[in-house]
C-alpha positions as CSV (number, residue, x, y, z in Angstrom):
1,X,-30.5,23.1,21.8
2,X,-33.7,22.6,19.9
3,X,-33.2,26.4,18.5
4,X,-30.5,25.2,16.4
5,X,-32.5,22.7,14.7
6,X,-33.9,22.4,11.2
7,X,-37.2,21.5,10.5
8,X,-38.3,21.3,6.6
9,X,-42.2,21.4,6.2
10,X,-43.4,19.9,2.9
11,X,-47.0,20.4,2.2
12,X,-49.3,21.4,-1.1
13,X,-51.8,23.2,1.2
14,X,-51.1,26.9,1.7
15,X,-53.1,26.8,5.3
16,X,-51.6,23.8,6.7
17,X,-48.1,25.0,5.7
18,X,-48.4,28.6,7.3
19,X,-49.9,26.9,10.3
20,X,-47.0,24.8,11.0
21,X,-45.0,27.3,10.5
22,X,-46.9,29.3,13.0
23,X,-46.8,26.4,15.7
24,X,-43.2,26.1,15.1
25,X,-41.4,28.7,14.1
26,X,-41.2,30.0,17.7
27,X,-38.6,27.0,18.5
28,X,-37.0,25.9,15.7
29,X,-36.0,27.3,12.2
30,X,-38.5,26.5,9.5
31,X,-38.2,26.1,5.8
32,X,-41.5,25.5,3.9
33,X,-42.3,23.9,0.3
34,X,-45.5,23.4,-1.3
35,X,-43.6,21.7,-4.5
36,X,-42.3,17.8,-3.8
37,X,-39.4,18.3,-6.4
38,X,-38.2,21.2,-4.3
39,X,-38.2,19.7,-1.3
40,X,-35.9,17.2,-2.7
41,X,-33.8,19.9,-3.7
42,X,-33.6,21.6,-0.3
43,X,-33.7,18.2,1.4
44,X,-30.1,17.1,-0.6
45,X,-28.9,21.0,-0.4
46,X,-28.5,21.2,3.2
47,X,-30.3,18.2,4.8
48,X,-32.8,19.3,7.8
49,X,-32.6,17.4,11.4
50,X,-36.4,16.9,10.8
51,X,-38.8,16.7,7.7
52,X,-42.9,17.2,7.6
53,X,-43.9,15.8,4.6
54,X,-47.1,15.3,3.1
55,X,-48.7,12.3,1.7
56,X,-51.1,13.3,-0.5
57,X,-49.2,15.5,-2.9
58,X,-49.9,16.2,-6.8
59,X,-46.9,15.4,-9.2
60,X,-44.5,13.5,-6.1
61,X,-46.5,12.1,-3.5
62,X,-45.2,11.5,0.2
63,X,-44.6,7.8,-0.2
64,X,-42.3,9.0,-3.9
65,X,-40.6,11.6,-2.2
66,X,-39.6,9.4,0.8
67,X,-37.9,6.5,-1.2
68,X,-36.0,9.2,-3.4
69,X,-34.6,10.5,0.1
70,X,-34.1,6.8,1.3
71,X,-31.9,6.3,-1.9
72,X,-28.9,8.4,-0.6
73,X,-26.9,6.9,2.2
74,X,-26.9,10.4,3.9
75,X,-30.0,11.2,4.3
76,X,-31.2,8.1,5.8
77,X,-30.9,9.0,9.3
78,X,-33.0,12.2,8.3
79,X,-36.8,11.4,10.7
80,X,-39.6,11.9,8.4
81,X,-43.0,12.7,10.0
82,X,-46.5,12.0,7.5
83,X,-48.8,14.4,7.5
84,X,-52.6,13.0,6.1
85,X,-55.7,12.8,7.4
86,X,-55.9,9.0,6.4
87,X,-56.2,6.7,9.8
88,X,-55.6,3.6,7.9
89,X,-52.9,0.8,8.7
90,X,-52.2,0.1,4.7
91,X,-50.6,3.8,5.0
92,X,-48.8,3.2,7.6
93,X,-47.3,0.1,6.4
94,X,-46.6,1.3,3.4
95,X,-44.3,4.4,5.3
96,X,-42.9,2.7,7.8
97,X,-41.4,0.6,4.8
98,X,-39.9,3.7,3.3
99,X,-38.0,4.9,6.8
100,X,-41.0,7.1,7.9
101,X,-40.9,7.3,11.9
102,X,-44.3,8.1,12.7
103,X,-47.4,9.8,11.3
104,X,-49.1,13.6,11.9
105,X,-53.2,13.0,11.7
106,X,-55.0,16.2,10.6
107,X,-56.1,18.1,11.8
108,X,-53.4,18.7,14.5
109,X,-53.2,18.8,18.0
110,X,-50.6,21.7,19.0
111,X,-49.9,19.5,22.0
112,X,-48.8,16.1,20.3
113,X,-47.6,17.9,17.3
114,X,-45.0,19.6,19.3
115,X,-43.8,16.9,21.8
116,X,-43.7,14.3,18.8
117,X,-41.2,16.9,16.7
118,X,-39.5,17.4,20.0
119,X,-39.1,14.0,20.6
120,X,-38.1,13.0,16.9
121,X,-35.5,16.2,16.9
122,X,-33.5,15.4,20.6
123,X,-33.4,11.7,19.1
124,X,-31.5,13.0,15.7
125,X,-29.4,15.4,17.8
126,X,-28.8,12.1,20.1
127,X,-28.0,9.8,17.0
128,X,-25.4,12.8,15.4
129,X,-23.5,12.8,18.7
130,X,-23.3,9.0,19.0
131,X,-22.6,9.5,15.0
132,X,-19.7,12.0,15.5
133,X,-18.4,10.0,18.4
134,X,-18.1,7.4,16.1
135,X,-16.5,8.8,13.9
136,X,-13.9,10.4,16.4
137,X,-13.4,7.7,17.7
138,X,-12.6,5.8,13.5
139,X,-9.9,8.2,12.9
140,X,-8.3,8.1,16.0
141,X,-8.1,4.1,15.7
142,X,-6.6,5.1,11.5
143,X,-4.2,7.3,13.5
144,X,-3.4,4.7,16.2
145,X,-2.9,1.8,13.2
146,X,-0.7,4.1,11.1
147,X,1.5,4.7,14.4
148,X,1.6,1.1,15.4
149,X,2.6,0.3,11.4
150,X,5.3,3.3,11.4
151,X,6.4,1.6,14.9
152,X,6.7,-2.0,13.7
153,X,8.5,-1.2,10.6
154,X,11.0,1.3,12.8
155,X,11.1,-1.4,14.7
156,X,12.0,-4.4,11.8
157,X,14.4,-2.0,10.3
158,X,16.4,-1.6,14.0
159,X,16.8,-5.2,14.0
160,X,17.9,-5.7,10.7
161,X,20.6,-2.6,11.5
162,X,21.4,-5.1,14.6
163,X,21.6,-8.2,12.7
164,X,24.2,-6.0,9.9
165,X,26.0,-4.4,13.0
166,X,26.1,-8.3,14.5
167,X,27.3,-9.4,11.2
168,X,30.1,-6.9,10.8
169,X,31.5,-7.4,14.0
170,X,31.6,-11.3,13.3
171,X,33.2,-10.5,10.0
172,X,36.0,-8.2,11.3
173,X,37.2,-10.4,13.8
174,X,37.3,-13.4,11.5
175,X,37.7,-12.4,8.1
176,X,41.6,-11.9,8.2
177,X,42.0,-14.9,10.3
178,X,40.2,-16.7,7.4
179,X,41.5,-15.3,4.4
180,X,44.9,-16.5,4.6
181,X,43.9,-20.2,5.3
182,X,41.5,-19.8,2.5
183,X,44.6,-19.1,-0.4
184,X,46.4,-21.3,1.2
185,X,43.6,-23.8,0.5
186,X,42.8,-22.7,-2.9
187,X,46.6,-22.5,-4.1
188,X,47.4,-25.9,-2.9
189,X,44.0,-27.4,-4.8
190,X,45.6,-24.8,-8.0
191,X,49.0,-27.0,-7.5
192,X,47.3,-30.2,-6.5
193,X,45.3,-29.8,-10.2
194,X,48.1,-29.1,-12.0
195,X,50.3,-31.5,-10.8
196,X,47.7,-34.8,-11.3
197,X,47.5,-36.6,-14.4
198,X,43.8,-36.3,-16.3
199,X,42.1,-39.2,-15.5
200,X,43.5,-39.6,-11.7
201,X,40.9,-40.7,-9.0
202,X,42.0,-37.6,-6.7
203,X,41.6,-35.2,-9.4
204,X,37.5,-34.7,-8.6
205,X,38.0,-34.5,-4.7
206,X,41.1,-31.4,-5.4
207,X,38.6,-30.1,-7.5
208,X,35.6,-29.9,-5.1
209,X,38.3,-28.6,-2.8
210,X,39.4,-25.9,-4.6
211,X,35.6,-24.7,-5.6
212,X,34.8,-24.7,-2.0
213,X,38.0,-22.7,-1.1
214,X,36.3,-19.9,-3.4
215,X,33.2,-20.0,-2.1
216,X,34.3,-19.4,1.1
217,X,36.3,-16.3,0.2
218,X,33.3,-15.0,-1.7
219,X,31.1,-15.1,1.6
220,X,34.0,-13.7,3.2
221,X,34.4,-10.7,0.7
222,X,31.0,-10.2,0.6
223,X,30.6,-10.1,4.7
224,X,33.2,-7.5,4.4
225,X,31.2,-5.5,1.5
226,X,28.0,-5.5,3.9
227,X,30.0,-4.8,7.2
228,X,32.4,-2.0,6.0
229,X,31.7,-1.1,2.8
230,X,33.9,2.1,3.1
231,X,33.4,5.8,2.0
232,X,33.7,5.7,-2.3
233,X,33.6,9.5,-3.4
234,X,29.7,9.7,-5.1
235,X,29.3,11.1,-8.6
236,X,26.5,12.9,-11.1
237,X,25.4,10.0,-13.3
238,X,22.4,8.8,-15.0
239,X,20.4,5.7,-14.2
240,X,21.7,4.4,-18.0
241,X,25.4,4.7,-17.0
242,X,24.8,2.5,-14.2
243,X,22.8,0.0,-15.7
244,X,25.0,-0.3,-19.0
245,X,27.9,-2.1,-17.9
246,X,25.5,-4.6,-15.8
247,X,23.8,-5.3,-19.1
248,X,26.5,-5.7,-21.1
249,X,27.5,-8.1,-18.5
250,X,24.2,-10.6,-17.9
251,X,23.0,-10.1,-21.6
252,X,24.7,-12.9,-23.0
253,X,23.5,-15.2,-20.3
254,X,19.6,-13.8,-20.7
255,X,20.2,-14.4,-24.7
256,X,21.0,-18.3,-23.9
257,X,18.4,-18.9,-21.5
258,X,15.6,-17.3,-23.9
259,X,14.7,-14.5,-21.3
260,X,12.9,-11.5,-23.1
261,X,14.4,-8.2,-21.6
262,X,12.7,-4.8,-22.1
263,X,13.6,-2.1,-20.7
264,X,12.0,1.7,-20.4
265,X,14.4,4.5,-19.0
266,X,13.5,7.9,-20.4
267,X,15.9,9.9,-21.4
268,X,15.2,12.8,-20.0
269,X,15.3,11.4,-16.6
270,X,18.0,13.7,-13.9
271,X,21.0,12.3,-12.8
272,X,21.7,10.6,-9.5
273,X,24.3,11.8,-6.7
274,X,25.8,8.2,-6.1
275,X,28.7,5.7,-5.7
276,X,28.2,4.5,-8.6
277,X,30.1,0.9,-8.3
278,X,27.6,0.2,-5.8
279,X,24.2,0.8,-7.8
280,X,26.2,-1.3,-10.4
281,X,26.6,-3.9,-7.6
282,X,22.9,-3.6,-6.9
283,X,21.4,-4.1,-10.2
284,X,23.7,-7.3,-11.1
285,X,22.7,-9.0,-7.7
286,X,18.7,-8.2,-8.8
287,X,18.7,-9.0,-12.5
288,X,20.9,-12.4,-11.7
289,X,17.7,-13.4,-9.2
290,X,15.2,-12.6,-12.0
291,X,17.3,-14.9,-13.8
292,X,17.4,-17.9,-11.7
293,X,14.2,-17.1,-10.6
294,X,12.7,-17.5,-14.9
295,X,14.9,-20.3,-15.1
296,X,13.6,-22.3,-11.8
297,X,10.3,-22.1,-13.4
298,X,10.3,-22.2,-17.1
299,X,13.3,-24.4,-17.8
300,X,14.6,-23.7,-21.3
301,X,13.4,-21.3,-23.3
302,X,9.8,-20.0,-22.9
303,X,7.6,-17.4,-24.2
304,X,6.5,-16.6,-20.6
305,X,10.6,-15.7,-19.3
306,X,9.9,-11.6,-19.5
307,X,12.2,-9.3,-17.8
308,X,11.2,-5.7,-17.2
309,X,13.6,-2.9,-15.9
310,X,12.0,0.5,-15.7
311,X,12.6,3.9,-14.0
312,X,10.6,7.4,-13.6
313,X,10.9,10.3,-11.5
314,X,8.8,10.5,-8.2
315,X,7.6,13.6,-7.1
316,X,7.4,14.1,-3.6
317,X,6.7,17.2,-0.8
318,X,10.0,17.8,0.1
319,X,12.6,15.9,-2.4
320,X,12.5,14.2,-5.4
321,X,13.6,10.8,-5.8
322,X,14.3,8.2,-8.5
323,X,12.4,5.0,-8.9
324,X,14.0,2.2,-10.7
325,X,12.1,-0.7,-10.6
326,X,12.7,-4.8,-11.6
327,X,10.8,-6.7,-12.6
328,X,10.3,-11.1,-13.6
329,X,7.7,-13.2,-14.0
330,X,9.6,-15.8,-12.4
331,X,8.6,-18.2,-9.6
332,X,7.9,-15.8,-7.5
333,X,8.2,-15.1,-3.4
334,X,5.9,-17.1,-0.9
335,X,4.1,-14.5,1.6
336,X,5.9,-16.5,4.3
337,X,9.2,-15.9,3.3
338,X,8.9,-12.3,2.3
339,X,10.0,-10.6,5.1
340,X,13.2,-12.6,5.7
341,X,14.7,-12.1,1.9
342,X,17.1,-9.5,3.2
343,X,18.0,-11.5,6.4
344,X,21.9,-12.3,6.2
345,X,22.1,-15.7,5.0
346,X,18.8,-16.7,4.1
347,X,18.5,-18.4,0.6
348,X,15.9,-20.8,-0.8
349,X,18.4,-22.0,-3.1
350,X,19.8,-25.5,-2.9
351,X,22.6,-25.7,-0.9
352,X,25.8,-25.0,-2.2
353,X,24.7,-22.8,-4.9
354,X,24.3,-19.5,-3.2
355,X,25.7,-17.3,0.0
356,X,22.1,-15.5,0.8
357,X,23.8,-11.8,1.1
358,X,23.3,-10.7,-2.4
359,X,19.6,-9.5,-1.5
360,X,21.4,-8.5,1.7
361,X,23.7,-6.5,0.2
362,X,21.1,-4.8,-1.8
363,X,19.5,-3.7,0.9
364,X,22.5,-1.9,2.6
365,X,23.8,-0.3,-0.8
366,X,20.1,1.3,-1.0
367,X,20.1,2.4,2.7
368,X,23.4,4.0,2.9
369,X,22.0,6.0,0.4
370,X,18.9,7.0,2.1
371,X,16.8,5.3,-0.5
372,X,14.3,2.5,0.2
373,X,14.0,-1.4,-1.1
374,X,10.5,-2.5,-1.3
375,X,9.5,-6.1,-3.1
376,X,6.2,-7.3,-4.2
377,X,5.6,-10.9,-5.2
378,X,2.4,-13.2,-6.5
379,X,4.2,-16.9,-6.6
380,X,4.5,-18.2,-10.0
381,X,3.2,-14.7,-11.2
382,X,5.6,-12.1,-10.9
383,X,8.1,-10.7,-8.5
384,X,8.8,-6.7,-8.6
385,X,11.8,-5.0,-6.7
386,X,11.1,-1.2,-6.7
387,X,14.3,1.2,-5.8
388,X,14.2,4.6,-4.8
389,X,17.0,6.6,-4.6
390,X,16.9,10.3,-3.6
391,X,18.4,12.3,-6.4
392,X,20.9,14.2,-3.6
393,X,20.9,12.4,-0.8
394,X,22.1,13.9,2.5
């Protein structure tokens, strides 16, 4: 074992140097330097289990050439052996400061010379085998964190394929028996309206009827969209023609509530293998959240109500993919609600005023098209939805 290690012998005098190197060489391989610069060289080149170094030395002395080596992380662990004839504690101080593990008196004694350098080298080898151990043992726990992520987030994305399958058996069985009592409702509040004077005392309670006779069949239609959403032949279009129409549609509303909208989509960008209708779907339900999420924290119209849609190409080992990305610096999401955004049902709006599947159905629209739906949110800094859609998904 002690063949294999490196000794570097740093010493101005010609005899001393050749004598170690004598003494040595027959167990160990022995590099020599009477220049302190090049020993600094050789010593960051290929770093030796063991360094001689002299103390009294012209240009660099020991002490000089010990803190340089003590600078780089490294080559800390590196034993460095004094060689002086001076038998005097200041100098020993003064090294063991700098990292120095013991000192050489001259002249030697072949005896203690070699079982000190024995000693000092079986202690490096010791310390690079508890070193690579450790290091073993650092990537294996990487390894073992990255499997336990990959199996939590497996796992999280089973249940929420449990609580959809859940949800569209619950939707089958009662959407039909539901619909039909739900027109009924709303076209008797429809008649009810029309028939009662202006002014008449019933007129508000018909009216509260009838809204909540919509509301139901708008859960009920959009249980159905998450549930069975159905097979819609998939087209070649650009990002642009889906997010057109949805523009056309909220930018009236983003115009009255003084919400700045820019938006970067290159043109050059390929086009996307999709149901179209769907993507559509998808960006209305996320720029109408950036909305309410502006207006829930600057009511009115504010300097501060930006809205940012973006997209690029992402390059990646075996596909590429599109990533279209939304962005408001709206209230943001608290950390403690993050994870349950695309739960069916959840909503932090008041009641009432929302059914808690649009973010749902966002979710599913993006999965059945093999794409993912990541969200990153600093409350009442920003919230960013990033899509990515593969640009031929299988």
């Amino acid at each position: 074992m002690s063949g294999e290690a490196r000794i570097l012998v740093v010493d101005d005098d010609q005899i001393n140097l050749r004598l170690l190197e004598k003494i040595l060489g027959a167990q160990y391989r022995v590099e020599s330097t009477q220049d302190s610069y090049e020993a600094i060289r050789l010593i960051k080149t290929a770093p030796p289990d063991l360094i001689l170094l002299d103390v009294m030395m012209p240009h660099l002395n020991g002490f000089e050439v010990c803190g340089i080596i003590r600078e780089e992380e490294r080559l800390r662990d590196i034993p460095i052996l004094f060689l002086t004839g001076l038998n005097e504690a200041v100098t020993h101080v003064a090294g063991m400061n700098l990292g120095v593990v013991d000192y050489l008196l001259k002249p030697y004694k072949i005896e203690n010379l070699l079982l000190r350098v024995r000693n000092y080298i079986q202690m490096k080898q010791r310390h690079d085998q508890v070193r690579a151990q450790h290091d073993l043992l650092m990537q294996q726990k990487a390894l073992l964190e990255n499997e336990i992520a990959e199996r939590l987030a497996l796992e999280a994305r089973s249940q929420q394929m449990a609580r959809l399958s859940a949800l569209g058996q619950m939707a089958s069985g009662v959407a039909h028996e539901i619909n039909n009592p739900v027109a009924g409702i709303i076209n008797c509040a429809e008649l009810l309206k029309n028939r009662l004077p202006a002014g008449d005392v019933c007129l508000e309670v018909v009216e509260r009827i009838h809204r909540e006779g919509i509301r139901i069949a708008r859960i009920v239609e959009s249980l159905l969209s998450i549930s069975h959403p159905g097979y819609r032949k998939r087209e070649t279009v650009s990002i642009a023609d889906c997010l057109d129409p949805v523009l056309t549609i909220v930018r009236d509303k983003l115009v009255n509530h003084g919400i700045r909208l820019e938006t970067s989509i290159p043109e050059n960008l390929p086009k996307l293998t999709v149901e179209s209708q769907q993507i559509q779907q998808l960006l209305l339900n996320l720029l109408v959240n950036a909305c309410h999420s502006l207006n829930d924290r600057f009511p009115g119209s504010d300097p501060g109500k930006q809205l940012r849609i973006s997209a690029a190409l992402l390059e990646e080992k075996d596909q590429q993919r599109l990533c279209l990305e939304v962005y408001d610096t709206g209230t943001g999401i608290p950390p403690e609600i993050i994870d349950k955004i695309f739960d069916p049902f959840f909503t932090t709006k008041p009641a009432g005023t929302g059914t808690g599947l649009g973010l749902t159905l966002c979710h599913e629209i993006v999965r059945q098209h093999d794409g993912d739906l990541r969200v990153e949110s600093v409350p009442l800094s920003y919230t960013r939805f990033t899509v990515a859609l593969p640009l031929h998904p299988d």
